[in-house]
C-alpha positions in Angstrom: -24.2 -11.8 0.5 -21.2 -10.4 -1.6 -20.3 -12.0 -4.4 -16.3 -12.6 -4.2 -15.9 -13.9 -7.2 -17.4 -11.0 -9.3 -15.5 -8.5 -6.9 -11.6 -10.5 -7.9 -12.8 -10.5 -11.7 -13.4 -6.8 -10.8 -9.9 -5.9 -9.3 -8.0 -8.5 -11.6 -9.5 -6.2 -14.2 -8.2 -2.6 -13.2 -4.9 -4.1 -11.8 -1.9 -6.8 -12.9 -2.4 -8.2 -9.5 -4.5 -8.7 -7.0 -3.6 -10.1 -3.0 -6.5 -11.5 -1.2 -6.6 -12.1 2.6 -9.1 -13.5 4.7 -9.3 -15.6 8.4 -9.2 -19.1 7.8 -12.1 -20.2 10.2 -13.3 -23.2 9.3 -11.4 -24.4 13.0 -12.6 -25.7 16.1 -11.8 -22.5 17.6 -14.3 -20.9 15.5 -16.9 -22.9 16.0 -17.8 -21.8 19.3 -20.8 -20.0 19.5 -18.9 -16.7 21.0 -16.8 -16.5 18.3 -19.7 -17.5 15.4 -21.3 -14.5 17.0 -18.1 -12.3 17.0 -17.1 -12.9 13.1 -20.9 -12.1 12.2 -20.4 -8.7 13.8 -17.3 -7.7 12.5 -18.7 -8.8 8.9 -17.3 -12.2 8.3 -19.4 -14.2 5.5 -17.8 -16.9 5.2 -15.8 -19.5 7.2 -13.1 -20.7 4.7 -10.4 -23.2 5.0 -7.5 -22.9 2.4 -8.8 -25.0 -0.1 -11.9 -22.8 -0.1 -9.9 -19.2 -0.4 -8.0 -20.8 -3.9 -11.1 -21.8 -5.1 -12.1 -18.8 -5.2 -9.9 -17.2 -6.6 -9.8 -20.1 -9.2 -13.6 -19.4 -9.7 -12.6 -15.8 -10.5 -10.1 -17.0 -13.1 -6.6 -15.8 -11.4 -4.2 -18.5 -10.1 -2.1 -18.5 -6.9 1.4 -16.9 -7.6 2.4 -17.1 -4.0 1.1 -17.3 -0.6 1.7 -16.9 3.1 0.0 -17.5 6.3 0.5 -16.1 9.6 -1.2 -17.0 13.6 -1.2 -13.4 14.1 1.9 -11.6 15.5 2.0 -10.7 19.4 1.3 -7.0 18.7 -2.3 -8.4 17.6 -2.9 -10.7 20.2 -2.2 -7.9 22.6 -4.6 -5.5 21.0 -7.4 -6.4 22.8 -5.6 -7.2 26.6 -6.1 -5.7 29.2 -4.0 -5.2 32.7 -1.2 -7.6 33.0 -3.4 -10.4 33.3 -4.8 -10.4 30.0 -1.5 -9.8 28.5 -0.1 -12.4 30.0 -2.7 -14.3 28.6 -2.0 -13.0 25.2 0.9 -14.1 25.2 0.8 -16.9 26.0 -2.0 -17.5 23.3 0.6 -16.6 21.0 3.4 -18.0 21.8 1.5 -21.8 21.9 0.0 -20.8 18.3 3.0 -19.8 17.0 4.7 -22.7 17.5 2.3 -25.2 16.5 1.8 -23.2 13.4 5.4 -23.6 13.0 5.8 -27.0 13.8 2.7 -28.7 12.2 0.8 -25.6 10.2 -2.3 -28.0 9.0 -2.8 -29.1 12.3 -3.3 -25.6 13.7 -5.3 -24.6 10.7 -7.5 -27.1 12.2 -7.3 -25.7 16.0 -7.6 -22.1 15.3 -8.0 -19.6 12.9 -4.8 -18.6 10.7 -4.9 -15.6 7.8 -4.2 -16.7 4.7 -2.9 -14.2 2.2 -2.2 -14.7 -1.5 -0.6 -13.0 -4.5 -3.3 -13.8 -7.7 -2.8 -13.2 -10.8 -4.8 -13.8 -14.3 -5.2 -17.0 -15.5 -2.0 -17.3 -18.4 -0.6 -14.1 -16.7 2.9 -14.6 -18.1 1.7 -15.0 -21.8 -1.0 -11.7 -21.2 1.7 -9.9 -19.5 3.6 -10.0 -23.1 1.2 -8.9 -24.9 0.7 -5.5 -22.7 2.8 -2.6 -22.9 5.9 -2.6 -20.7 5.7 -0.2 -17.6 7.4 3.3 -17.2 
């Protein structure tokens, strides 16, 4: 298994920032056996909730300096349709997720899976940042 926390030190290292995203799946959604079996083949190790993506990047000593989190635009629901059918499907996926997200986002973080991006940075950034040279 990859170690995340070595590969954030790693980047936080060569860089003054570093953005992490990952698919919040710990959902009902992604529980089902289909979908279990899907993330293991596209190479998902984990199945992380929010809490669980912060910690870590805690555990790699950067803190959260913002973060978003998105149900996955149309365009990517429809990747995968096919005929008129399945987009209409699609869509209609969407559009129901995108509107729970909106209205109650913790509740659909607990229906389906979400990505979750943040901006990290070092832990006492501002007071390193300083300390460095300023950029070109």
């Amino acid at each position: 298994m990859a170690d995340h926390v070595a590969l954030l030190r790693e980047a936080a290292r060569a860089s003054r920032a570093v953005v992490v995203e990952v698919p919040l799946e710990a959902n009902l959604s992604a529980r089902r056996a289909q979908k279990r079996t899907h993330a293991v083949q596209i190479g998902h190790l984990q199945h992380l909730d929010r809490s669980g993506a912060r910690a870590i990047v805690a555990r790699a000593g950067l803190s959260v300096a913002g973060e978003l989190e998105d149900p996955l635009p149309l365009k990517a629901q429809l990747f995968f349709a096919a005929g008129l059918p399945g987009r209409a499907a699609a869509a209609a996926r969407w559009a129901v997720r995108a509107s729970l997200h909106g209205g109650a986002p913790a509740l659909a973080r607990r229906l389906f899976t979400v990505h979750y991006a943040c901006l990290c940075l070092p832990d006492g950034w501002p007071q390193r940042a300083s300390a460095r040279a300023p950029c070109p």
